[in-house]
N, C-alpha and C positions, 0 to 999 in steps of 0.2 A: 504494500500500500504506500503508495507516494506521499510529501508531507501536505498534498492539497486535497487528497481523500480520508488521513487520517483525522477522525474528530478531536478537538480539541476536549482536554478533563474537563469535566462539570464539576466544581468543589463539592466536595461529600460524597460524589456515587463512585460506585464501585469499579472494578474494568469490567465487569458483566454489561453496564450497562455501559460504559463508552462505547464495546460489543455490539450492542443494541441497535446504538443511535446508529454506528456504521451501517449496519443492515440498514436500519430504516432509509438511510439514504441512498444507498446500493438499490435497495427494494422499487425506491421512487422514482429515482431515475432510471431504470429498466423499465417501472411501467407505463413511464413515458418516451421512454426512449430518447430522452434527454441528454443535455452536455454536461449536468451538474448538477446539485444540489443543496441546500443550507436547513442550520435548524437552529433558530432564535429560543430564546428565553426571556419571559415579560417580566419587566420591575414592574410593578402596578404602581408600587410609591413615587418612584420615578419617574413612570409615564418612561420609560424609552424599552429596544427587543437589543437586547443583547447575543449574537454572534456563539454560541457554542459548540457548534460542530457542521465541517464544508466537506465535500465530496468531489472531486472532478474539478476545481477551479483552483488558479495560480489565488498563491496567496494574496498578490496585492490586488487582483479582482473581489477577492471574496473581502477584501479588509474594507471597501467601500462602502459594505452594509453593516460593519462590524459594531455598531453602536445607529439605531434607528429608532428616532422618538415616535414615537406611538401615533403622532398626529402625521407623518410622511406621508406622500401621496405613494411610494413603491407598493408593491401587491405584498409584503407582508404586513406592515402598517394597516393597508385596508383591510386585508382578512381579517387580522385583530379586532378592529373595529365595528366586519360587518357581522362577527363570528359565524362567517360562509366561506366555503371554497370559490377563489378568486380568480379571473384571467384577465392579465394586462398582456397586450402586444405591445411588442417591442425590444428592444436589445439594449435592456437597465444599465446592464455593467462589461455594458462594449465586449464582449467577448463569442457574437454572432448567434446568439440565440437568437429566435424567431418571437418569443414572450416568455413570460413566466405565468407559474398555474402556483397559488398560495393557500394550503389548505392549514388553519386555526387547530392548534392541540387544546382539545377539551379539558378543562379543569372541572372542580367543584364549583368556584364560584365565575366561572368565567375563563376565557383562554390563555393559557399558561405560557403561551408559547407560540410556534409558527412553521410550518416544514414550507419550503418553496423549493420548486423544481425547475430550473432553465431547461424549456424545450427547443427541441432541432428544428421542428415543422411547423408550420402556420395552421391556426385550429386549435377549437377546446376540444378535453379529453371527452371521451364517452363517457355512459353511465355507469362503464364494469370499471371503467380506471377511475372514474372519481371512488367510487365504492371503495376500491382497494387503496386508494391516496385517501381518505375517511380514517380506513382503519388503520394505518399507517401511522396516520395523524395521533388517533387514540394511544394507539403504543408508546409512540411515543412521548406522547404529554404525560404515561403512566410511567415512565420513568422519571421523566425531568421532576416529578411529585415524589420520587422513591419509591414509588410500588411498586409490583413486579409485573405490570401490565394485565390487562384487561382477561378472565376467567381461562379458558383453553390455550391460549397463547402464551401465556406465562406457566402455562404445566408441560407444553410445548419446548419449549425456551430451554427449563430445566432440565429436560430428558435430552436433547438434545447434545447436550454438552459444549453449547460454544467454543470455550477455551481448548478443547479438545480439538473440534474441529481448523477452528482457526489455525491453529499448530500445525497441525496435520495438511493442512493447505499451505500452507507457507513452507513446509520443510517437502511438497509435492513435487518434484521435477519433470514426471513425466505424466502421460494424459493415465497412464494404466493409473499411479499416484491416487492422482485427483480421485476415480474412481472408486479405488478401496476406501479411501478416505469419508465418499461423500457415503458410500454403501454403510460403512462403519458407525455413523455417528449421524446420520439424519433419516435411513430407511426405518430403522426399530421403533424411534418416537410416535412416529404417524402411521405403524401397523403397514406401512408398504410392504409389497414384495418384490416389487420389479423398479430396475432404472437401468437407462437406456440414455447416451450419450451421441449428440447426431451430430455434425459437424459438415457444413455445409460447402462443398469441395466442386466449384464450378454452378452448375444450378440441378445437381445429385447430394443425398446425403448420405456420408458415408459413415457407418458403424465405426465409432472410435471406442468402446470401452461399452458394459454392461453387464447387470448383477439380475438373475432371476429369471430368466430366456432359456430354452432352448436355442441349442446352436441352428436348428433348421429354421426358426425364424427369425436368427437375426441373418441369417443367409439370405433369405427370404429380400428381406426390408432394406440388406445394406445395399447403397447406391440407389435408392429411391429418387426418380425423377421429382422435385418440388412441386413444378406445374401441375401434375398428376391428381395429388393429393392436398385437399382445401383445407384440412384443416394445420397442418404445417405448412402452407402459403399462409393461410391467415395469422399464425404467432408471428411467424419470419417476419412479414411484412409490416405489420401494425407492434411488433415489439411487445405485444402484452400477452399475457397468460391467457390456456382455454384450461378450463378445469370441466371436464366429461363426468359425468357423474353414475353413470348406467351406461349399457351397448346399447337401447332403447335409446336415448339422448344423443349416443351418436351417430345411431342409422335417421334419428329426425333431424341433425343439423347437417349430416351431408351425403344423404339421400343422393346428390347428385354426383357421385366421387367413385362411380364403381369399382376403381385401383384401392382406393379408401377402404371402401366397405369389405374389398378381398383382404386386407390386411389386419381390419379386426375380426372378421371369422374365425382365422388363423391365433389371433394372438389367444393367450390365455387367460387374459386378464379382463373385469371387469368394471374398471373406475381409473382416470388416469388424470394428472398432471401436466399438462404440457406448457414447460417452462421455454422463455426464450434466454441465448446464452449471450450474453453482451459484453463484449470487449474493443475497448479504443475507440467505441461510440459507434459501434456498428453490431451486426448481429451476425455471431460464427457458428451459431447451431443449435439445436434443441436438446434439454432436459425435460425427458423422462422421467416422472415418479406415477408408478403404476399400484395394484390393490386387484389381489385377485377376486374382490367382491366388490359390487355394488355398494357405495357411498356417498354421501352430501359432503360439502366442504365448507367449513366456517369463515368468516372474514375473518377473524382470526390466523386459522389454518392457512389460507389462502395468502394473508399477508408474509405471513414464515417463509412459506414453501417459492413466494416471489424473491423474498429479502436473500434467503439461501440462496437462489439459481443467480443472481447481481453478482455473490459473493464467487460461487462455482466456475462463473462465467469466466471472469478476471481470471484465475488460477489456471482455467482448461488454458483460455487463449497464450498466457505465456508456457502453457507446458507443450502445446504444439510448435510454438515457436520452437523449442529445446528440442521437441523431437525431430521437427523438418531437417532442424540445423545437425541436430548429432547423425543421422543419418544421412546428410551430406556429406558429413563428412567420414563416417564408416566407408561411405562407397567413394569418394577419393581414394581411402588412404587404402582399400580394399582394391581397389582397381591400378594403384603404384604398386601392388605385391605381388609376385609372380602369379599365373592361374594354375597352371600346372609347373611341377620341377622335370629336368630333363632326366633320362634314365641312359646314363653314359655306362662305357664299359669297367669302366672302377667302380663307378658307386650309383647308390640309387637313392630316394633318400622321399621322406614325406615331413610334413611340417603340419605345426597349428598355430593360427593367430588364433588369440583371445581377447577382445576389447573387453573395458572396464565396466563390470556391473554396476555402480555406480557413482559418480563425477557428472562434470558437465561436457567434458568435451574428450575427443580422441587422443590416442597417443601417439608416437612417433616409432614404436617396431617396426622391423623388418628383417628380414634374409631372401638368399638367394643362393645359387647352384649356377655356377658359371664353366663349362668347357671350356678347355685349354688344351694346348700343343701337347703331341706324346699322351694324349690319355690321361694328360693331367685332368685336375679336377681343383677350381678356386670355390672355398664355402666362407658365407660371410653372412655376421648377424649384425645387429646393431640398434640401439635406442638413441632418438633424437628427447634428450629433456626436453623437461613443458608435455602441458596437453590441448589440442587446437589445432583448426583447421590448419596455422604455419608450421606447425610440427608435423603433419601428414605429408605438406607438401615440401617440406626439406627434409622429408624422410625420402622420396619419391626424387629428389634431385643428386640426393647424396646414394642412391642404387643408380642410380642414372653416371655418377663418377665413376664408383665402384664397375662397373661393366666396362667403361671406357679405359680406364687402367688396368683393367686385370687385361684388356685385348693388348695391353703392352708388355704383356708377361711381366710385370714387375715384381719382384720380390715381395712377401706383407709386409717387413717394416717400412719400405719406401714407397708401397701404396701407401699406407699410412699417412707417409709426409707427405706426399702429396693430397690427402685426403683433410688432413689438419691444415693445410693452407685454406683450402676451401671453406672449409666450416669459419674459420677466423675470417674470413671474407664476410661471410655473413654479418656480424657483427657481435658485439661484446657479448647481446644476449644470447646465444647461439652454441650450443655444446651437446656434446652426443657420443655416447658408448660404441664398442666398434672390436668385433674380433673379426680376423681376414687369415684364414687357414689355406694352405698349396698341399696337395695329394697328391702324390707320385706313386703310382701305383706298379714301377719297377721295383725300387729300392725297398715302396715300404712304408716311406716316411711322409710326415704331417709337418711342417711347418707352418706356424701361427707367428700373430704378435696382436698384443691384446692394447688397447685406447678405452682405458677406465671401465674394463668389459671384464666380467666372469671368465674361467678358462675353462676350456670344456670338458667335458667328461668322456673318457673313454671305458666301453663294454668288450670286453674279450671273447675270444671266441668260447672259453673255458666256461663265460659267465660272470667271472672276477670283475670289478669295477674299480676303474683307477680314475682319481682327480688329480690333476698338477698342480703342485704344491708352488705357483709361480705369483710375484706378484706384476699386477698390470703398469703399465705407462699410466698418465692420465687424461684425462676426455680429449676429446677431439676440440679446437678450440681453448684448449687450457694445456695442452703439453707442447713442449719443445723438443723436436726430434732429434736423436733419432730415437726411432722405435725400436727396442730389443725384439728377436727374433729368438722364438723356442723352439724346439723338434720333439717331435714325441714318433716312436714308431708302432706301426698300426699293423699285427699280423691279418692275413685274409680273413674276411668275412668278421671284421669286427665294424663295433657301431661308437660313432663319434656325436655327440651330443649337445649342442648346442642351443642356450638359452637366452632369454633376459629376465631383468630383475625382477619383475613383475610376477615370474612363476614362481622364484625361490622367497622373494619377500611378501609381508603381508603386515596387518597389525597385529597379529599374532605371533609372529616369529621373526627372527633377524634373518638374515643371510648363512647364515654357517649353518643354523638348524633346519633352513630349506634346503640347505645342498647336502646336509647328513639325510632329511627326508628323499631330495631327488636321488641319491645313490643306494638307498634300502630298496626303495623302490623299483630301482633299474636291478637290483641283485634277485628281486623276488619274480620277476618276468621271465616268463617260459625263452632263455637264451641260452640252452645248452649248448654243448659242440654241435656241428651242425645245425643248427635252428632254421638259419638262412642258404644253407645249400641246398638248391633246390633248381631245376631247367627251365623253371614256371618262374619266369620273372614279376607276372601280377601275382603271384604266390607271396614272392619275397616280400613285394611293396605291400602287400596286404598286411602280414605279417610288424612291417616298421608301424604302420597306419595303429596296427590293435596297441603295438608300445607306446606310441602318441597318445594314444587314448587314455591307456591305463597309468602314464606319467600325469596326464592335466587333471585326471577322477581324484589321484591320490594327494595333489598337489594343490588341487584349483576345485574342491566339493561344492562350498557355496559360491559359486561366478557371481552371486547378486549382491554378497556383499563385499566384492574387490573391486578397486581403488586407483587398480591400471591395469593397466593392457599388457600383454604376455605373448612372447615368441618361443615354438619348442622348434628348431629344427635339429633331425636325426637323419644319420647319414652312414648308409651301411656299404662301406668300402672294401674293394677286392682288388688286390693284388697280379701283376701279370706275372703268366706261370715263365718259368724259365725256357719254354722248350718253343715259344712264341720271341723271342729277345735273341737277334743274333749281331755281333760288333766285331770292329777289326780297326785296328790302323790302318794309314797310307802314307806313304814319303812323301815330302815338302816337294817335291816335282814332277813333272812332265808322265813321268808311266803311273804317276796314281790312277788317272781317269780309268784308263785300260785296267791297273786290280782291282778298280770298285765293277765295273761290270763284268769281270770275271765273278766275281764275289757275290753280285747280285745274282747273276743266271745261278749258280749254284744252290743258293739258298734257299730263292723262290720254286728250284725245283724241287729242294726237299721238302717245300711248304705245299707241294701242288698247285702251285698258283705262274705255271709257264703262261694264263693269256696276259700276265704284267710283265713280262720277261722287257719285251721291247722297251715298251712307254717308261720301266722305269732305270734302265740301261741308257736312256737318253736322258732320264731327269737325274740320275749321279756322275754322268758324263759330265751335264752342266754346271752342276756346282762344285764340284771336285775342279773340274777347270778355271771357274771363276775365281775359285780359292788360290790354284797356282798361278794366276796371272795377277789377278789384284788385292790378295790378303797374304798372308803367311799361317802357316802352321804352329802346333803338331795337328794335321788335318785324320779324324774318326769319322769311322759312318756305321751309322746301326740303325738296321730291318725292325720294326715293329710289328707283329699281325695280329688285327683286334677288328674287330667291325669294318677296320680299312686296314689299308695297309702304307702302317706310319714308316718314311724313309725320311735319317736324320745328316746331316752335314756337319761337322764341327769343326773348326779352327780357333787361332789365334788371336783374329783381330777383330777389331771393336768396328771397322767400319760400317754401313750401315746400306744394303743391297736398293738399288731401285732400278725400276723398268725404264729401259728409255726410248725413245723416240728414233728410231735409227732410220735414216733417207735411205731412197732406192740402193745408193751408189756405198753406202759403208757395207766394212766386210765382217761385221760386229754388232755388238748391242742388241741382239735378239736371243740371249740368251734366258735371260728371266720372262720374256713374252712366252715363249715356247713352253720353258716350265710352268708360268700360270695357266696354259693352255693344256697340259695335260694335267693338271692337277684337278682334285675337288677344290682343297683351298690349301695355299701356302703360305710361310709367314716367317720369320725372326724372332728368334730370342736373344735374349742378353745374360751372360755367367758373367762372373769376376772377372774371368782369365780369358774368354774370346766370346764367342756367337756360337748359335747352331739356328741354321736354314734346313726346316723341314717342310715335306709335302707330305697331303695325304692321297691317295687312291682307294676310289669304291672297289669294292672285292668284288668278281666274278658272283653271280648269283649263286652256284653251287658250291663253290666256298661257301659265300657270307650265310650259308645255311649250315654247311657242317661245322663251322666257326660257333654259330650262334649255339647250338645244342652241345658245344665243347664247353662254353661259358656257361 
């Protein structure tokens, strides 16, 4: 509540009834559909209406009437005066109203008081609005007296639990919230059974929330055409309440609505409410309070059930704001996160995001699964701090680096630096966790370097669970490189485990008792030897998919009541066998070319794979050449067979290979055309000590089948 809706104390009364007066003006202005409203208190000694509680208007508008002697010509003054509900046209207090409507709070001996309401539209109220702006009035004047208001309404009042409620709406973030909250603490007082939350989405209403339905009718109802049905065109439109009192009462008011009349045959209830829901001076949808019997409704009753849906109204509307926005931004930061991971020949690997059950806004998780030369494999997780739509999307910029350096083959700790230049681009506020692990699935080994990130957990094949006992760099954004570089070796068919904070931390536990929890947990998961050897490669992924699952149950039970957003990615890596990996030296000169393609037809013959004999006889011709004419050595070259068949180059020097443009008449430079020409894709890496220029080729079909069932 803004400080120009909250009512101002009345000396002596309670917060029940400050409570009260909020309602009553909530109430009034909904049932006129109004821009605001006020509620005087008469000095009779005085002769002047003292200003005690405003609704809807800037304070220095409302301060204009703040002190009004009894004899004023304004419509509260008169009402006093004529002790009748009043209408002046006009726009009193410059703030675009169309008039004001002033209906007298009844006392003992005369009017105690004054409620006025600024309407939007030109026109006096009906006779159902005056009625309810009457008993409005009454309530009100039975507070500003200290009573606890007029018979039904005041036992109302009480059973209801305002302060309850109030609470309960105020601490509501989302429309589900609103819902329990209003189900909780205003359906039991008035013997309801049913409510039904309608939110009016183009000119269809769409089912936002409801307690007491079957699901086949709210199926039925959701997305209801407006035009259709008259008697939600008539709340909508005129902003005021219909209170249905029998199914008789409303097959005689809308007799003409046969969408209508099919919609209460169906429902199960027989007496209903239909509240309008009003926010930022407009009308976002209808409240529902249903009764599965036949009932009459009191002015009293009536006024409550108004004064509530003003108060509801305000709540629903900012808690759809929250949800439009949280799940904008879900599906941002959900559509920067991979859809699927690749299923390369080392590893294979399933993940779960978990956004925060509840907060206001998204987090900054992610990972990702990146192919690399040789069957490498780059895994990389990371949290952007903060939560909001700029942390989705510099989560989303910073996977976007991350892809663009890892096609550099870089090493983790000089992605890293490179990756902390970026983030400190960002700016001061701008920091983010960050492990970037290299899988070599010849040797074996994992190389990581960690940027204020958890280190990951390794699962054995045995089943043993190992953590590295290492500590990290710090955030990306807040460290100075360089970035240390760890090694961990990974025997076949083990699984590498990859987190953020968000899984291990909680307000229940720190960090160290979530990662003592993530590693019992990973110990008691069906990972024997063998688990994951298997020909059925959706076997496998199946298989990581049920360890994701059974890590987030054991880790993450209540999702409703966590605080952030959680990345699990798992990645079950496999080793090239030796009998796939064959290497040789060559001499720094002229007859190398001639022993690589000796070397080659040999190899590929014992691979079975003579239809690459040729194509790749000419693609180590060329780089073995290129190396003797324009690098230096010690020049190696080593055969890979895996899904393709990887051929590597290596030398001495750091220079750095490009395609060139060679004219008819040059007797050169078409060497690296030719090789991008029979490759799938080729490319450059960078070691300490020189390069390696590899290609790859598609295998032969009949290979890449008995290959794949070798794997």
């Amino acid at each position: 509540m803004s400080d120009a809706e909250r009512p101002d104390r009345v000396p002596g009364e309670d917060t029940r009834g400050t409570e009260a007066l909020a309602l009553v003006l909530q109430a009034a202005t909904a049932c006129l559909g109004g821009l605001g409203a006020l509620v005087h208190r008469r000095d009779g000694a005085a002769g002047r209406l003292h200003l005690v509680a405003a609704s809807g208007l800037a304070q220095q508008s409302a301060g204009e009437w703040a002190d009004l002697p009894d004899r004023h010509d304004a419509a509260p003054a008169h009402a006093v005066r004529s002790r009748e509900l009043v209408c002046v046209a006009g726009d009193s207090l410059g703030i675009g109203a169309a008039g004001t409507v002033a209906a007298p709070l009844p006392g003992v001996d005369g009017p105690v008081g004054v409620l006025s309401v600024f309407t939007a539209a030109p026109g006096e109220p009906d006779e159902e609005q005056r009625s309810l702006l009457r008993a409005l009035a009454a309530w009100a004047g039975a507070r500003l007296c200290g009573g606890p208001g007029p018979g039904p309404v005041a036992e109302a009042q009480r059973s209801v639990r305002m302060e309850e409620l109030t609470a309960a709406l105020a601490e509501a973030a989302t429309a589900r919230d609103v819902v329990q909250a209003v189900a909780a603490f205003v359906l039991p007082p008035f013997g309801a059974d049913g409510l039904l939350f309608q939110t009016l989405e183009g000119v269809r209403l769409k089912v936002v929330g409801a307690a007491g339905y079957p699901p086949e009718f709210l199926s039925m109802i959701d997305g209801l055409s407006l035009a259709s049905h008259a008697a939600f065109l008539d709340v909508m439109r005129s902003r005021t309440p219909r209170f249905v009192e029998s199914r008789e009462e409303f097959q005689r008011l809308y007799w003409h609505s046969p969408a209508l009349r099919t919609v209460i045959e169906m429902s199960p209830k027989g007496a209903w409410a239909f509240l309008p829901m009003l926010a930022s001076g407009r009308a976002i949808g209808l409240c529902v309070v249903s009764f599965r019997e036949p009932r009459s409704f009191s002015d009293e009753e009536r006024t409550l059930l108004t004064a509530l849906s003003g108060l509801v109204g305000q709540s629903l509307g900012r808690a759809r704001l929250y949800d439009v926005e949280h799940a904008r931004a879900q599906e941002l930061q959900r559509g920067l996160l991979p859809r699927t991971l690749p299923r390369l020949p080392a590893a294979v690997a399933a993940a779960r995001y978990l956004p925060a059950g509840r907060g206001e806004e998204v987090g900054g998780d992610w990972y990702d699964v990146i192919p690399l030369s040789a069957d490498r494999v780059a895994m990389v997780i990371g949290d952007v701090m903060g939560h909001g739509i700029t942390e989705a999307a510099t989560m989303g910029r910073l996977r976007t680096a991350v892809r663009t350096l890892a096609d550099l083959e870089m090493p983790p700790g000089e992605l890293l630096s490179h990756l902390n230049d970026l983030v400190s681009d960002f700016g001061e506020d701008f920091y983010a966790t960050c492990l970037y692990a290299v899988f070599d699935p010849v040797p074996g080994t994992c190389s990581y370097s960690l940027a204020g990130h958890p280190p990951p957990v390794v699962v054995h094949p045995d089943g043993t669970v190992h953590s590295p006992d290492v500590a990290p760099d710090p955030p990306l954004g807040a460290a100075r490189p360089p970035f240390a570089t760890h090694q961990l070796h990974l025997p076949d068919q083990s699984l590498l485990v990859l987190y953020t904070d968000g899984l291990v931390e909680s307000i229940t536990r720190d960090a160290d008792q979530g990662l003592a929890q993530l590693r019992q947990t990973l110990s008691r998961a069906p990972l024997g030897t063998g688990c994951f050897e298997t020909a059925d490669e959706d076997d496998g992924i199946r298989r990581i998919r049920e360890v994701c699952d059974q890590v987030v149950a054991a880790l993450l039970p209540d999702r409703e009541l966590t605080t952030d957003d959680a990345a699990l990615l798992i990645v079950r890596t496999r080793c090239t066998a030796a009998h796939d990996v064959a290497s040789c030296s060559l001499p720094d000169e002229p007859r190398a070319a001639g022993q690589a393609r000796k070397y080659v037809r040999e190899q590929l013959d014992a691979w079975g794979l003579d239809d690459l004999v040729l194509t790749t006889e000419l693609l180590v011709s060329e780089l073995v050449g290129n190396i003797v004419r324009h690098a230096r050595g010690p020049i190696h070259l080593r055969l890979l067979r895996s899904r393709s068949l990887i051929c590597e180059v290596y030398d001495g020097s750091l220079t750095t290979p490009r395609i060139r443009h060679a004219s008819h008449t040059d007797e050169g430079g078409r060497g690296l055309q030719l090789v991008a020409a029979l490759s799938r894709r080729w490319g450059a890496r960078y070691l300490d000590d020189g390069k390696c220029i590899w290609t790859e080729q598609d295998l032969p079909l009949a290979a890449s089948i008995s290959q794949k069932v070798i794997l």
